[in-house]
N, C-alpha and C positions, 0 to 999 in steps of 0.2 A: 456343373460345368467348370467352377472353379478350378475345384478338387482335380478335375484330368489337365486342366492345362499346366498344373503344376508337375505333374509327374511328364510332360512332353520336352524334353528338351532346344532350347530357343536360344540360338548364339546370334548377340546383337551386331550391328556394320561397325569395322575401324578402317580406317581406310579405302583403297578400293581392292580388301582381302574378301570381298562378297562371293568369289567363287570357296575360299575356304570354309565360311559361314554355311556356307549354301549347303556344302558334303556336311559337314558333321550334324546340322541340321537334317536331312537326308537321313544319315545314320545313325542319328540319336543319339552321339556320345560326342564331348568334350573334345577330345583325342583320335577323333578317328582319322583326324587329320591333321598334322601342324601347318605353320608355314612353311618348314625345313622340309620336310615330306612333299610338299607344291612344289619347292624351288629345284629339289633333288629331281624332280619327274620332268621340271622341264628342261631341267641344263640335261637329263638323259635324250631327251628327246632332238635337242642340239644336236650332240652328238651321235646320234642317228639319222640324221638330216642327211641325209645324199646331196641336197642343195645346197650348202650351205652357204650363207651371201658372205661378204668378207666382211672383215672385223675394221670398225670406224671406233673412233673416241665414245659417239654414244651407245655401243655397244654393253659396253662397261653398266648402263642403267636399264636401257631399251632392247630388253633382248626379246629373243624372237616369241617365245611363246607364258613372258609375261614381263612387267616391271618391276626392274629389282628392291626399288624406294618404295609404291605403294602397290604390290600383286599386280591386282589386273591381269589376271592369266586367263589365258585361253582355252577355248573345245579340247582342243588336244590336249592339254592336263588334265580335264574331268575325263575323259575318254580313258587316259592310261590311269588314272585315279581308282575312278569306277573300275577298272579290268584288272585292278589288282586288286581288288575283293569280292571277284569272283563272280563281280555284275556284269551286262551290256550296255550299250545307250542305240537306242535305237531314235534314229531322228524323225518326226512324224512331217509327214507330207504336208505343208500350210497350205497347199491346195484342198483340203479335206478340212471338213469343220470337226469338233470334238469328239460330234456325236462318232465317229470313225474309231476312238479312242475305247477300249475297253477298260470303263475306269470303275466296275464290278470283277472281274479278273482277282482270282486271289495275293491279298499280299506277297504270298509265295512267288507267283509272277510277276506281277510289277512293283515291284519295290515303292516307287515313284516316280513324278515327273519333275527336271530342271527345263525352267523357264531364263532364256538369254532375252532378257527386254531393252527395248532401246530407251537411251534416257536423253533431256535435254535439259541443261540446267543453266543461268547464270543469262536467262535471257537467248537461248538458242544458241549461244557460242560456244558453249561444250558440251560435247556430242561423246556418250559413252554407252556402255551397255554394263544390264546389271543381274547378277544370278541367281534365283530364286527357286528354292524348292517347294515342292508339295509331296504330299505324305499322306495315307491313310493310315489313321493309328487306332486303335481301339474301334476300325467300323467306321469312323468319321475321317474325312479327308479336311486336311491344314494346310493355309499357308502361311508358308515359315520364312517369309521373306524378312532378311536379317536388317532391313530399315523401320519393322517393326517393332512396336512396343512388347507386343506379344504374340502369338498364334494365333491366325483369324481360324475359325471355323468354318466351314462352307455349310450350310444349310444340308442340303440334298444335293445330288448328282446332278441335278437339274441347273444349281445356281454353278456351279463347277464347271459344266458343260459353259455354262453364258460368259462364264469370267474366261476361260482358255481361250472361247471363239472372239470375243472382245481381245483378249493379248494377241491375239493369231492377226486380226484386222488390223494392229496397230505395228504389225511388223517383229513381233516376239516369235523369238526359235522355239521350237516345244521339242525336247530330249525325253525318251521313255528311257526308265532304269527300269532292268528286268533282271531275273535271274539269268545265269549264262546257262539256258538247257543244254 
């Protein structure tokens, strides 16, 4: 078990850049995403905004679809992220428990799942959310949540099923990454 979790790649949390952690964790490479790459997708998406709200002094940090000091970026950066490699994100209905979830489907189809969890920290007064992937590698499914020390394993599809419907009850978005058929 050692021996695989070495060859898995595992990018640990700086900041709150946990949506960048999350993808390259995801995709298994260092570089499959920078920061610059995040910031470039969502100042494009700015600029694609039809809505656009007006520009105030905290615009300059607080932009619309992440923080420019510590990330914090949004769906819509992992959406155009993921759809620039040719993946989709398909949102799974939290109305449906896991089992709904084909998480035997080959690699080829679902890539993996990003988990958006809600977080409380410092006594209930800040209230965040945080991005976390999973991954089936080698046959076995990981979570690669980048507050970890290292790659959890999940047992069987069994305990994966209990941990998704446990994130799903506590208010956790569940994002399928699939191949774009």
């Amino acid at each position: 078990m050692a021996d695989e979790k070495k060859q898995i790649y595992h990018e640990r949390q700086k900041l709150q850049f946990c949506l960048l952690h999350s993808l390259n964790n995801l995709f298994q490479e260092k570089h499959a995403f920078t920061r610059k790459d995040l910031d470039d997708i969502a100042e494009k998406l700015v600029l694609e905004d039809p809505y656009k709200g007006n520009w105030t002094p905290f615009s300059v940090i607080f932009k619309p679809h992440h923080n420019s000091l510590t990330g914090n970026y949004d769906i819509n950066v992992l959406i155009s992220a993921v759809e620039g490699k040719g993946k989709r994100v398909v949102w799974h209905d939290r109305r449906n428990r896991a089992s709904s979830i084909n998480l035997d489907e080959s690699e080829g189809k679902l890539m993996g799942i990003v988990l958006n969890i809600p977080v409380k920290r410092y006594g209930g007064f800040w209230r965040s959310r945080h991005w976390v992937s999973l991954r089936r590698i080698n046959g076995v499914w990981y979570n690669l949540d980048s507050d970890f020390e290292s790659p959890y394993s999940f047992g069987n599809i069994e305990e994966l099923r209990d941990f998704l419907d446990g994130a799903i009850d506590g208010g956790t978005e569940v994002l399928l990454v699939k191949d774009d058929d």
